[in-house]
C-alpha positions as CSV (number, residue, x, y, z in Angstrom):
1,X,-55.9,73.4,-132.8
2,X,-57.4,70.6,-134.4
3,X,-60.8,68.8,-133.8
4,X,-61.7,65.3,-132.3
5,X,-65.2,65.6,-134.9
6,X,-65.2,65.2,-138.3
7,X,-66.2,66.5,-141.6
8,X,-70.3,65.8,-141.2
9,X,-69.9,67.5,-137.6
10,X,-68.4,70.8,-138.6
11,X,-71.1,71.0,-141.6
12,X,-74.0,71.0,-139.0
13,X,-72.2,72.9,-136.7
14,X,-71.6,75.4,-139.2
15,X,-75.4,75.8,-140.5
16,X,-76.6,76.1,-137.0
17,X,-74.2,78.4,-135.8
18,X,-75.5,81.0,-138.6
19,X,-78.7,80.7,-136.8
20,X,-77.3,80.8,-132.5
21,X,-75.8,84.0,-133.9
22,X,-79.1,85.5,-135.6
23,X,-80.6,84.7,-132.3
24,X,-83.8,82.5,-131.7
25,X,-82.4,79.2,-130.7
26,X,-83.3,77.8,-127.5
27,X,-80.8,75.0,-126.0
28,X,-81.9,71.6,-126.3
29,X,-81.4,70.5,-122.8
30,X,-82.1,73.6,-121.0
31,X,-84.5,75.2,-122.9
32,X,-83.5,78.4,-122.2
33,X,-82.4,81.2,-125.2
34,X,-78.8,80.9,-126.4
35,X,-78.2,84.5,-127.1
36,X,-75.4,85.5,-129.8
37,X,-72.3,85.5,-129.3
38,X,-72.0,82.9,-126.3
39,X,-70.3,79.7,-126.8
40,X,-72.1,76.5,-127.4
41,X,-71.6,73.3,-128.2
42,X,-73.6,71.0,-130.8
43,X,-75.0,68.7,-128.0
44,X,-75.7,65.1,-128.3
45,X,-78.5,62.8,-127.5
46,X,-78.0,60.7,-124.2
47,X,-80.0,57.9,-125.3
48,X,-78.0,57.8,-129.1
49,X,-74.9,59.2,-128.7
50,X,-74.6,59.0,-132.2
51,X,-77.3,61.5,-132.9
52,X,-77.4,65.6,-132.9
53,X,-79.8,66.7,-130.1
54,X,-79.1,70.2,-131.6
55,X,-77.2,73.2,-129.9
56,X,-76.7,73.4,-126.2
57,X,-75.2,76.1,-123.6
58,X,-71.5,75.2,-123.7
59,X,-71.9,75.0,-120.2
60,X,-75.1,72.6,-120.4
61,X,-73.3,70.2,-122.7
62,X,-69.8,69.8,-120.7
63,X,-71.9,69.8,-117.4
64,X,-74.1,66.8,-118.5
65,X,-71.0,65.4,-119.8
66,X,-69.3,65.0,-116.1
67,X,-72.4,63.9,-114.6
68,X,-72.3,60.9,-116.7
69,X,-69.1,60.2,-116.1
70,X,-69.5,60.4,-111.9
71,X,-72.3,58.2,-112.4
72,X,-70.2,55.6,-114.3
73,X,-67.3,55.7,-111.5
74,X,-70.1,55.5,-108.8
75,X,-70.4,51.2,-107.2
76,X,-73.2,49.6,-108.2
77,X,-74.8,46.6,-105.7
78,X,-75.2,46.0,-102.3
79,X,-72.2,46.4,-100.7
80,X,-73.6,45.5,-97.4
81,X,-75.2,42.4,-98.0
82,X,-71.3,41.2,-98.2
């Protein structure tokens, strides 16, 4: 199975994911522990895509990532002032 992220992304992944499985990492959107062994995701920021906000719950990640895209689909205006 291959990867949509490239070279820099595996290399940071990599170095944090020695420390997610010594334990100690907090996520960096829920702030909550990310205990060993449970899958995460190296998260990005919302305002800089571009940027590494650090490791995040898998399910903290993925969930942010469908909230963003509802709000995009949602209508934007006043519809009833037509």
């Amino acid at each position: 199975m291959g990867t949509k992220y490239g070279r820099q992304h595996q290399k940071l992944r990599a170095e944090w994911d020695i420390q997610v499985q010594e334990g100690g990492v907090s996520c960096a959107r829920c702030h909550e522990p990310i205990h060993p062994g449970t899958p995460w995701d190296l998260g990005h920021r919302d305002d800089d895509p571009a940027q590494y906000s650090g490791p995040e719950h898998r399910r903290c990640n993925r969930g942010t990532a469908r909230i963003w895209k509802q709000r995009a689909e949602q209508p934007t205006g006043y519809a009833w002032f037509e």
